[in-house]
N, C-alpha and C positions, 0 to 999 in steps of 0.2 A: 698805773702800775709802774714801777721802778724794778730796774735789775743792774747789775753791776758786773764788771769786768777791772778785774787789777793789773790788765794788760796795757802794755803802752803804743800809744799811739793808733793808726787803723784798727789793729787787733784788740784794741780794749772799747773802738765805739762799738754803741748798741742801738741797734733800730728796732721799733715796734713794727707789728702786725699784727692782724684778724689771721687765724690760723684757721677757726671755723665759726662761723656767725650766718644764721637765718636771712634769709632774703628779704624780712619784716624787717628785722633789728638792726641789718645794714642802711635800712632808712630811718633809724630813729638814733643810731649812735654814731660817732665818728673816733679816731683812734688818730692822735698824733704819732707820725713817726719819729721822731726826734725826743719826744719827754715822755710819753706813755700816759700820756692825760687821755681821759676817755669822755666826752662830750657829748650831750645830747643836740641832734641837730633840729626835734620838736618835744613838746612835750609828752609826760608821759600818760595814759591815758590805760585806768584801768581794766575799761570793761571788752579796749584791744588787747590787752593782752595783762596778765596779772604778774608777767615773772621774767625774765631775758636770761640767753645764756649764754655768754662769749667768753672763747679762745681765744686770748692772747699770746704771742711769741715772740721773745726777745732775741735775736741774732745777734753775735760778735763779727766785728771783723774777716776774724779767722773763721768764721763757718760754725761756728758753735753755737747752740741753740737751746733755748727750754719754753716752757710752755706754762700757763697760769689759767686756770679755769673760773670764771667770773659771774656769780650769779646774781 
């Protein structure tokens, strides 16, 4: 996921997070905080599960925030 801030300096960094992610899918994904790359930590395996659904959140700096829903 990518999000953007045209604010300078602290106020324009943006860090990722799991804002809502399954107790399954926290073990099969992983979320950099820093790029918003989303990784899997095993493979994925149909007949566990056919579909995942995470909540992503971007924070600014300044406290600002949004949300991306990821299926």
């Amino acid at each position: 996921v990518t999000a953007t801030d045209a604010d300078e300096g602290l106020n324009g960094e943006v860090k990722y997070s799991f804002k809502k992610i399954t107790e399954i899918a926290s073990n099969i994904f992983t979320l950099d905080s820093q790029t918003g790359a989303i990784t899997l930590l095993q493979s994925l395996d149909y007949e566990e599960g056919d579909s995942y659904q995470l909540e992503v959140q971007a924070r600014d700096g300044g406290g600002l925030f949004d949300t991306a829903k990821i299926v």
